[in-house]
C-alpha positions in Angstrom: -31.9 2.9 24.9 -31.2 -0.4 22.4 -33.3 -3.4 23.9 -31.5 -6.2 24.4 -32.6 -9.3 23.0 -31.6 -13.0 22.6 -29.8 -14.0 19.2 -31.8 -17.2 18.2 -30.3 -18.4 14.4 -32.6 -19.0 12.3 -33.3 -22.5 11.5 -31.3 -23.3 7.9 -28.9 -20.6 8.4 -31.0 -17.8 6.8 -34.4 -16.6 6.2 -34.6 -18.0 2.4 -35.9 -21.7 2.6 -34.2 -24.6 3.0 -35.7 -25.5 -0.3 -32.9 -22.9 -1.7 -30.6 -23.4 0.0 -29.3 -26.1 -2.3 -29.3 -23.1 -4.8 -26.6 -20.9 -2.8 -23.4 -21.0 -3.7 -21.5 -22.9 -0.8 -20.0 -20.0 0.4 -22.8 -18.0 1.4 -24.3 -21.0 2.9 -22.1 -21.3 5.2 -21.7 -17.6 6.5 -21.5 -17.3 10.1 -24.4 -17.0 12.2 -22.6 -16.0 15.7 -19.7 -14.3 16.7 -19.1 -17.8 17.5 -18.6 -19.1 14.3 -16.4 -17.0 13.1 -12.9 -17.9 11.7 -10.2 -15.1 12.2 -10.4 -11.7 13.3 -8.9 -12.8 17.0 -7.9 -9.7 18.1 -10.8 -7.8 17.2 -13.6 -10.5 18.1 -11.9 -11.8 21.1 -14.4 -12.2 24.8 -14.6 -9.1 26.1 -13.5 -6.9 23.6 -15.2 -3.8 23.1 -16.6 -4.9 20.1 -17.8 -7.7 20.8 -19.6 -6.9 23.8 -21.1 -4.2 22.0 -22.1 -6.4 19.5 -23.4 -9.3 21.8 -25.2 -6.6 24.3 -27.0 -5.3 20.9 -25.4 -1.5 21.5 -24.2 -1.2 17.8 -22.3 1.5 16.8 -21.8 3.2 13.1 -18.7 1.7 12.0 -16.2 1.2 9.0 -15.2 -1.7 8.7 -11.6 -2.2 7.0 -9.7 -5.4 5.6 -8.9 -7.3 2.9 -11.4 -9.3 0.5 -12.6 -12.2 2.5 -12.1 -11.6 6.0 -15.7 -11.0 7.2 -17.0 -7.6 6.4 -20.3 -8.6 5.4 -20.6 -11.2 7.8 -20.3 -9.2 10.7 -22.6 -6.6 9.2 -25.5 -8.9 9.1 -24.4 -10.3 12.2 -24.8 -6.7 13.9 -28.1 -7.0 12.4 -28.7 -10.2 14.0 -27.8 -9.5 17.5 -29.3 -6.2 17.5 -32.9 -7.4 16.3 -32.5 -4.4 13.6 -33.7 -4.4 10.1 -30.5 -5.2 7.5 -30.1 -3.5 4.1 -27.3 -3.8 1.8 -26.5 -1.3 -1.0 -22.9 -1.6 -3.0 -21.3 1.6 -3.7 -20.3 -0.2 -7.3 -23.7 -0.9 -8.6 -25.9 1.8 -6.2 -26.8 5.7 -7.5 -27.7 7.7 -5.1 -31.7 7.5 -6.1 -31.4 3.9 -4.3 -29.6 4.9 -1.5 -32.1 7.9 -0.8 -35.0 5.0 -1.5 -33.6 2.8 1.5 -32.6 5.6 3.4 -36.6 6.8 3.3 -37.5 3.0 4.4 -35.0 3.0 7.3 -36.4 6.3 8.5 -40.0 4.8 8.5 -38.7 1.9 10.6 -36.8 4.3 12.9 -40.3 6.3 13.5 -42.1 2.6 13.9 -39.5 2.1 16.7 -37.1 -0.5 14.8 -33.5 0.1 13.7 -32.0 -0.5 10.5 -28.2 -1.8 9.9 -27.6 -0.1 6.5 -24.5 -1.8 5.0 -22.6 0.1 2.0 -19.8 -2.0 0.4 -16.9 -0.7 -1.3 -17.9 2.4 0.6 -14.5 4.3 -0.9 -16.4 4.0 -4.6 -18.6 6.9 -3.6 -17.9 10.1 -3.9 -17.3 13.3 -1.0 -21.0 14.3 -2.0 -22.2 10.9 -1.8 -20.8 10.2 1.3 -22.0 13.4 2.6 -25.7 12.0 1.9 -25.6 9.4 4.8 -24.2 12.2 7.5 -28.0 13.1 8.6 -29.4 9.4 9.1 -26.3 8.4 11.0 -26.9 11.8 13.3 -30.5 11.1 13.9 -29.8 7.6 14.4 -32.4 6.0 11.8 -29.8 4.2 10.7 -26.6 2.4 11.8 -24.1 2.9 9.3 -21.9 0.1 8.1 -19.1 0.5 5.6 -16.9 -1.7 4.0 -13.7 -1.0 2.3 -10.7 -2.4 1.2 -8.7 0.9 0.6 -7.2 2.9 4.2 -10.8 5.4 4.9 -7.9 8.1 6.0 -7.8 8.6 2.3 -11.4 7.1 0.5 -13.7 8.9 3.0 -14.2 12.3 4.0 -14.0 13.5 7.3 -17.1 14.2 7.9 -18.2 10.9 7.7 -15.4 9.5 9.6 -15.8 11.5 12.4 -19.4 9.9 12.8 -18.1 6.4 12.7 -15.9 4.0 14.7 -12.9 2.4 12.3 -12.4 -1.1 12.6 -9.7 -2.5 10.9 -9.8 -6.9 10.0 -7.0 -9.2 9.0 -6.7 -11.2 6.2 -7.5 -14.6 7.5 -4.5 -17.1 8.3 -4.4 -20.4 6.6 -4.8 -22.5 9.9 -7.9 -20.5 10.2 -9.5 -21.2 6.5 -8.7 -24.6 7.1 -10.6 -24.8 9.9 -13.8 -22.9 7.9 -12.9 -25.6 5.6 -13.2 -28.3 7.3 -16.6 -27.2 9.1 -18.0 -27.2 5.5 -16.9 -30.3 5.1 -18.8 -31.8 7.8 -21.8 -29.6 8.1 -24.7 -31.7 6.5 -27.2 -29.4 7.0 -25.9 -25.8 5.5 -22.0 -27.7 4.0 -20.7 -30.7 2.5 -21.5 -33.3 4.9 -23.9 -35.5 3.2 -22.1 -36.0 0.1 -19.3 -38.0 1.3 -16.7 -36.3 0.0 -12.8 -37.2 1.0 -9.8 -35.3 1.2 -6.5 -35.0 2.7 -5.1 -32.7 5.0 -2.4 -32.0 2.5 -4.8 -31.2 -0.4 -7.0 -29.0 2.4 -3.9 -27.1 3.1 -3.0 -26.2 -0.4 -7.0 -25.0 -0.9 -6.6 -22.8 1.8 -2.8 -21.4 1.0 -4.3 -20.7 -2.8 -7.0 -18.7 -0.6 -4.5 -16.1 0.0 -6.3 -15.2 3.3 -10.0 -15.2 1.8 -12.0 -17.7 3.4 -15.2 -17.0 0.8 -12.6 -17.7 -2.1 -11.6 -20.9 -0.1 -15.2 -22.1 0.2 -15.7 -21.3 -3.3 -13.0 -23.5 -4.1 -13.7 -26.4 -1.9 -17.2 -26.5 -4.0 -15.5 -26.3 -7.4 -13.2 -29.4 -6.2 -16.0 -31.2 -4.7 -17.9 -31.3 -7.8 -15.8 -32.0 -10.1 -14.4 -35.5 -6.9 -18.0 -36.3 -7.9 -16.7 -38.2 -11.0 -13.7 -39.5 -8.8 -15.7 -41.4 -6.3 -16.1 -38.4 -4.1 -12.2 -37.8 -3.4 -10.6 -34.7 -4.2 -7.0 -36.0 -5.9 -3.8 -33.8 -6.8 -5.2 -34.1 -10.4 -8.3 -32.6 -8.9 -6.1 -29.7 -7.2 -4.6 -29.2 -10.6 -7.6 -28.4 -12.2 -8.9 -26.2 -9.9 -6.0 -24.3 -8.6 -5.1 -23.7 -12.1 -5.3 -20.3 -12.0 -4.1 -19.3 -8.7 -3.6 -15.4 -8.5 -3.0 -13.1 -5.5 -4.6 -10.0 -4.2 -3.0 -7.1 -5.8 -4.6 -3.8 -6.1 -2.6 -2.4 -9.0 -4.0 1.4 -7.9 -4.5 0.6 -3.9 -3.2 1.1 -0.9 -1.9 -2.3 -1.3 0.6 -1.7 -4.4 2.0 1.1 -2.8 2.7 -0.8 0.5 4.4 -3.2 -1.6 6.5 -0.4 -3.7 6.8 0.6 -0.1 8.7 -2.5 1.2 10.6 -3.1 -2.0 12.6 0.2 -2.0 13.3 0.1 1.3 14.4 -3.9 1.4 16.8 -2.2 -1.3 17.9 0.5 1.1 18.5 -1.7 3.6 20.8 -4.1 1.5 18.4 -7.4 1.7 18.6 -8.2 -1.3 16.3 -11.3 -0.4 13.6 -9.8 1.2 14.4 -7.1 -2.3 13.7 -10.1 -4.5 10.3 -11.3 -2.8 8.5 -8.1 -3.0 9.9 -7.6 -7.0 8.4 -11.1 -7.5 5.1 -9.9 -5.7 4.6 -6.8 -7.8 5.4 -8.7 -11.1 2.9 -12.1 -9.6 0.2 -9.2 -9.0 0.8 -7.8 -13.0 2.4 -4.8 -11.8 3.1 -2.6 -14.9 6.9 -3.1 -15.9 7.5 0.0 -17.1 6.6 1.4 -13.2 9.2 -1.3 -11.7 12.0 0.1 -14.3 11.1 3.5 -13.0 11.1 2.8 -9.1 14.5 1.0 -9.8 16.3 3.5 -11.8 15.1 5.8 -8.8 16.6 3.5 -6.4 19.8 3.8 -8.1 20.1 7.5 -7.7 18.5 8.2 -4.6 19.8 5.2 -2.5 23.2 4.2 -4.4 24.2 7.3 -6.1 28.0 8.4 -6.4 28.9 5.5 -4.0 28.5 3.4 -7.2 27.7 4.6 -10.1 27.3 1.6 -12.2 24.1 1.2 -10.4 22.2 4.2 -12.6 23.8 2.2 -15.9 22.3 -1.2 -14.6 19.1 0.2 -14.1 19.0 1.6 -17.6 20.2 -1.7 -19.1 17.9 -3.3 -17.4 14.7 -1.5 -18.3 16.1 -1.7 -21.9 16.6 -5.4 -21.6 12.7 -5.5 -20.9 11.4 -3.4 -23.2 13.2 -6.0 -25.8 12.2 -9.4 -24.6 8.5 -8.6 -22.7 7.4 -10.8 -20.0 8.6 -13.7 -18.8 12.6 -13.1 -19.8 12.8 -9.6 -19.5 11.6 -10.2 -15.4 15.2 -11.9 -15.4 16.9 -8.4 -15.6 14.6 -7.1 -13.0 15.6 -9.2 -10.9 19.6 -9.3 -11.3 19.2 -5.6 -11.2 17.3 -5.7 -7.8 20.2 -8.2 -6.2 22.7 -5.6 -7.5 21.1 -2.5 -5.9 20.5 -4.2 -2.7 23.9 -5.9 -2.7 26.3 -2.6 -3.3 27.3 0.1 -1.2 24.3 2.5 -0.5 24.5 6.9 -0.6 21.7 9.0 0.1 24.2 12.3 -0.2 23.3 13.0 -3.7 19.8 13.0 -3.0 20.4 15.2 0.3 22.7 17.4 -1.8 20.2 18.1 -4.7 17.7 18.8 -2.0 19.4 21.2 -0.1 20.4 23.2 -3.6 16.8 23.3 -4.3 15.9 24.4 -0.7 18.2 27.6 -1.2 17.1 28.3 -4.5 13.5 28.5 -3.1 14.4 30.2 0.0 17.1 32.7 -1.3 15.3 34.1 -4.7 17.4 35.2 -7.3 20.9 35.7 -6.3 23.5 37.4 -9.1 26.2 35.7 -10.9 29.2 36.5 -9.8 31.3 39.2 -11.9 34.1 36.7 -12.7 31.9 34.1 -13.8 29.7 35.8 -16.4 31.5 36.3 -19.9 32.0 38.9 -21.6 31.7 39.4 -25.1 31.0 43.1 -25.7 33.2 46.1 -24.6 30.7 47.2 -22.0 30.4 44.3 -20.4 34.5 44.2 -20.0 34.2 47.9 -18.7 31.4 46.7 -16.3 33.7 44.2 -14.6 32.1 41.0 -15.9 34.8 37.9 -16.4 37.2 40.2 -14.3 40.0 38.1 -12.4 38.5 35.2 -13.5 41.2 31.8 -13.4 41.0 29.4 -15.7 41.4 26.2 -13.6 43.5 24.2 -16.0 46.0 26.7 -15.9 46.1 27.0 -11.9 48.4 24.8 -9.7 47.1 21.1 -9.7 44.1 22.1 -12.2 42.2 23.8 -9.0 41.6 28.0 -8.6 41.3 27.3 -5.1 40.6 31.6 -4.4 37.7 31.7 -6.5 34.5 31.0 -5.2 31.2 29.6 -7.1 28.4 30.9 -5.2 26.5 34.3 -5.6 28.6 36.8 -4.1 25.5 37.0 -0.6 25.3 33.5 -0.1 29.1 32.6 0.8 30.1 29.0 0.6 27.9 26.2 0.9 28.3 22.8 1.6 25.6 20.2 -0.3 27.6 16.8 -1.0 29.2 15.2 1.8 29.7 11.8 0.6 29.5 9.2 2.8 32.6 6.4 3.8 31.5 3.7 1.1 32.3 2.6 -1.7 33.5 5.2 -5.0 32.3 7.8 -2.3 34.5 7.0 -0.3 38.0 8.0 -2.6 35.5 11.2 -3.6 34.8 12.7 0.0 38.7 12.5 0.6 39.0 14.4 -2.7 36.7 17.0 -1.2 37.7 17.2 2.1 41.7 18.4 0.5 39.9 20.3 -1.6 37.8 22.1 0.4 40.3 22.9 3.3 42.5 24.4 0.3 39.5 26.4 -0.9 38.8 27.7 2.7 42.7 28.6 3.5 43.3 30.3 -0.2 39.9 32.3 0.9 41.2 33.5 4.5 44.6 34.4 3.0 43.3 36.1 0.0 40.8 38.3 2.5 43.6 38.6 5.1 46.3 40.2 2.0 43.2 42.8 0.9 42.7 43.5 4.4 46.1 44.4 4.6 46.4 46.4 1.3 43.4 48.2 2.9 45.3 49.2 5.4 48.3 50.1 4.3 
């Protein structure tokens, strides 16, 4: 059994002394020290929730923890150290080999046979390896050590099984801004660990824009809130818009150009597209392209778009997408994004078809499922004598020479498959004058077939 102890904070916010703490960047001097003082992360942090009465009753669990950059990871790792009275080590999956991690993982079982537990906390825990991984399975069954990893890609993927079979996932939000404001402000006014002896002034408006260009990462907020207040120093201590300027200069947003992220985005794009928004279309183009999204992918998904989600029901849409990707490839970034974008109102905007897509899918199911079916005999030519004596091109009818341009008697398929059906275009736009096409046609093609059987029936017969 875990014995339950008191969290007591230590004095200073850490165990370094208060004679560094002046040294630490602002941000990791004002980490949280209780569940208390935590910003975000409502849901999973709220009183009585599981984990937080595990936390606060120093029952820890091993755990992955999963969010965005930011949202409290490593906080709440040390903080399950804290409340738990357990030794905390950190290795980072980044800059870690696996000599290190056997090194700490010798340590924790010392402490484990001394009677104390260790909080071992791995960071970008999806960096290592299946093997790697594999190394921590032991400790974590023994119980010398309470695993902690923290990722920012989905573990379904980044971990093995193994490993997440022996851990509890916890997944944490990216921060809101009404919540890094309030982390902000708590700096502000902390004299002890923050800002608060240093007189420094700022409006709400100016806080509000800090914590927007935070883009839900209170530790890049903080971070920010430094840089401004040192360079107010000069100012009189009052962070201006000219002071903003300069430090939000450079304001980027998390984008994970090979993460779970960018494909959720991709995600959301192509089906805004599907769904003719070509609003919500636009937004997630300008994400991808804000994020440095390669170009050359966006033309790609696009010209996709157009075939799988407009097709036949407007066929301009394929051209558009090819201009368009042209149209990049000769002006570059930022002009070329124009055509992206024109191109992305388009394909939302017009009318949508799938059948294509469901056709061509359906061809390639039988192809698979069928094997190698024969040509028929009237459709294979026939250049030798042989081939002639064999039967091949035999009663075959030249279309253009048949009643309306149609042999509507003659079938296309391999004699053991019969007739198939792939396209059935749907009641929109171009498809819409095609399916009617098709449906004449094909209602000729079935009658000519049931006459034609029923008159060699007959001859049969007679």
């Amino acid at each position: 059994m875990p014995r339950k102890t008191t969290f007591q904070p230590p004095a200073g916010g850490d165990l370094l002394s208060r004679d560094n703490e002046a040294l630490r960047p602002l941000a990791e001097r004002m980490r949280p020290r209780t569940l208390d003082e935590m910003v975000g992360q409502k849901r999973l942090l709220a009183t009585g929730s599981a984990l937080r009465r595990a936390v606060e009753s120093g029952r820890i669990h091993s755990m992955i923890l999963w969010g965005p950059p930011g949202c409290g990871k490593t906080t709440l790792a040390l903080l399950l150290a804290r409340y738990a009275d357990a030794e905390f080590r950190a290795v980072s999956a980044v800059l870690s080999g696996l000599p290190e991690v056997r090194q700490v993982l010798a340590e924790a079982g010392q402490r484990f046979a001394g009677g104390q537990r260790t909080v071992l906390f791995v960071d970008e825990v999806h960096r290592f390896n299946k093997a790697q991984q594999d190394a921590f399975l032991p400790h974590i069954e023994r119980g010398s050590i309470v695993f902690v990893g923290a990722t920012t890609e989905n573990p379904s993927f980044e971990l093995n099984s193994a490993l997440l079979s022996r851990c509890r996932v916890h997944v944490l939000e990216a921060v809101s801004a009404a919540d890094i404001e309030q982390a902000l402000r708590h700096a502000l006014t902390d004299e002890t660990r923050g800002l608060g002896g240093e007189g420094i002034a700022v409006e709400d408006s100016a806080l509000a824009e800090i914590a927007g260009a935070a883009d839900g990462d209170v530790r890049r907020a903080l971070t920010l809130l430094e840089i401004a207040a040192e360079l107010a120093a000069d100012e009189g201590g009052r962070i201006t818009e000219q002071t903003l300027l300069q430090v939000l200069a450079d304001r980027t947003r998390r984008f994970d150009k090979g993460g779970e992220q960018f494909y959720d985005q991709i995600s959301a794009l192509h089906k805004c597209v599907r769904s003719s928004n070509p609003d919500a279309a636009l937004y997630w183009l300008a994400r991808m392209l804000d994020g440095g999204c390669d170009p050359a992918y966006l033309a790609r998904r696009l010209t996709r778009m157009a075939v799988e989600d407009i097709g036949l029901a407007d066929p301009r849409a394929l051209q558009m997408a090819i201009d368009a990707w042209e149209t990049y490839d000769r002006l570059g970034s930022p002009e070329g994004e124009l055509a992206f974008a024109q191109l992305t109102l388009y394909l939302a905007s017009t009318a949508k078809s799938n059948a294509g897509y469901a056709a061509w899918n359906q061809a390639r199911a039988d192809v698979r499922s069928l094997g190698t079916q024969d040509v028929p005999l009237h459709f294979r030519n026939a250049p030798t004598r042989l081939m002639k004596q064999l039967g091949y091109g035999k009663d075959y009818q030249y279309d253009h020479d048949a009643e309306d341009g149609v042999a509507l008697d003659q079938t296309g398929f391999p004699d053991a498959m019969g007739e198939r059906v792939y396209y059935r275009p749907v009641p929109r736009g171009l498809e819409l004058k095609l399916g009617e096409k098709l449906d004449r046609l094909r209602a000729a093609r079935a009658q000519a077939r049931g006459e034609g059987q029923k008159a060699e029936e007959e001859g049969k017969d007679g």
